[in-house]
N, C-alpha and C positions, 0 to 999 in steps of 0.2 A: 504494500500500500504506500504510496506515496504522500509525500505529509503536507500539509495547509500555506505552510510557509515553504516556501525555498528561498537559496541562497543566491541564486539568479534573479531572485525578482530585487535585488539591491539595488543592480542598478537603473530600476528603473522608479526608483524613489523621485527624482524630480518629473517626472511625469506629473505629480501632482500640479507645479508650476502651470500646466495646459487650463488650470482650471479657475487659478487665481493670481494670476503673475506676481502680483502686488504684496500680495501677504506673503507666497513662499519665497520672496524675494526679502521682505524684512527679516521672516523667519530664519534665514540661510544667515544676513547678515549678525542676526542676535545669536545664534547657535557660534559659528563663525570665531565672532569678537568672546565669545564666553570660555571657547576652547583655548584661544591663544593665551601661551603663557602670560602670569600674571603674578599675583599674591603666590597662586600655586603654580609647580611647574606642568609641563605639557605630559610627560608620565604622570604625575599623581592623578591631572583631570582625567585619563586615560582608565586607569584604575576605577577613579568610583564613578565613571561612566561605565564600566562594565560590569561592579557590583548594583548600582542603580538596575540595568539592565535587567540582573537575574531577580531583582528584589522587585521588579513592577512585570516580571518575566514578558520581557516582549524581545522575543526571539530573532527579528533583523539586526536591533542592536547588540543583542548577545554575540551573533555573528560579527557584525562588524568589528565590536570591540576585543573581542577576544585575537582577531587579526590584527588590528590595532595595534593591542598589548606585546603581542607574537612581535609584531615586524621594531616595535620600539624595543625590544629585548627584555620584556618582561616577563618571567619563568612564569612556568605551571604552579608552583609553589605560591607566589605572589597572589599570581591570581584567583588561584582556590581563596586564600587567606584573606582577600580582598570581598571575595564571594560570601565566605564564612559570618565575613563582620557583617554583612549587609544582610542575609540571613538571622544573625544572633539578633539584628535588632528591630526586624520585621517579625519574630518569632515574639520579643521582650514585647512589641507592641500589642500584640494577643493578647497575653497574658496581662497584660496592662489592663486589659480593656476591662477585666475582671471585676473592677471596681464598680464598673456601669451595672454590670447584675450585681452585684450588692446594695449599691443604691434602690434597684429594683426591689429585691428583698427585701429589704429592710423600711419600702415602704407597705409591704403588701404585710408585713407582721401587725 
C-alpha cells in the first residue's frame, strides 16, 4: 500500500503560490527571515524545526528536516534527542492537562 504523503510531493509545495501569490509570497519571506541565523544559529533552528515536526507530526517537514539535519551534519543521535525533548514535552503536556478533570471533579462533588 502506498502511503498519503510522499516525498515527491515536496517539491511541489509552492504550487500553492498558483492560488494566492500574495500570501505565499509573504509566507516564504516570514519562514525565510525566521530561518536565517540569528539569536540562534542555522543548526539549532534546524533541530527544533525537526522536533516541532514530529511533535505536530506533519510528515513533509519531518522529511524535509530530517534531510536538512543529515546534509548540515547533524547525527542520528542529535536528532532522536532533539525528537525525545519535543516528545517529553508534548507527553508532560497531557498529563498537565490532568488538572482540567480535576477541576471537573471537584466540581461535580
Amino acid at each position: 500500500m502506498s502511503s498519503y504523503y510522499l516525498s515527491e510531493d515536496l517539491a511541489r509545495f509552492g504550487d500553492m503560490a498558483n492560488a494566492n501569490p500574495k500570501l505565499f509570497d509573504l509566507f516564504m519571506k516570514w519562514y525565510s527571515t525566521t530561518m536565517e541565523p540569528g539569536a540562534l544559529d542555522a543548526r539549532t533552528k534546524k533541530l527544533i524545526a525537526l522536533a516541532v515536526s514530529f511533535a505536530i507530526q506533519e510528515p513533509y517537514c519531518i522529511d524535509s528536516y530530517s534531510s536538512a539535519c543529515a546534509d548540515d551534519g547533524i547525527s542520528p543521535e542529535e536528532m532522536a534527542e532533539a525528537v525525545n525533548v519535543a516528545a517529553a514535552i508534548r507527553g508532560g503536556g497531557t498529563i498537565a492537562h490532568w488538572v482540567q478533570a480535576g477541576n471537573t471533579l471537584a466540581r461535580k462533588s
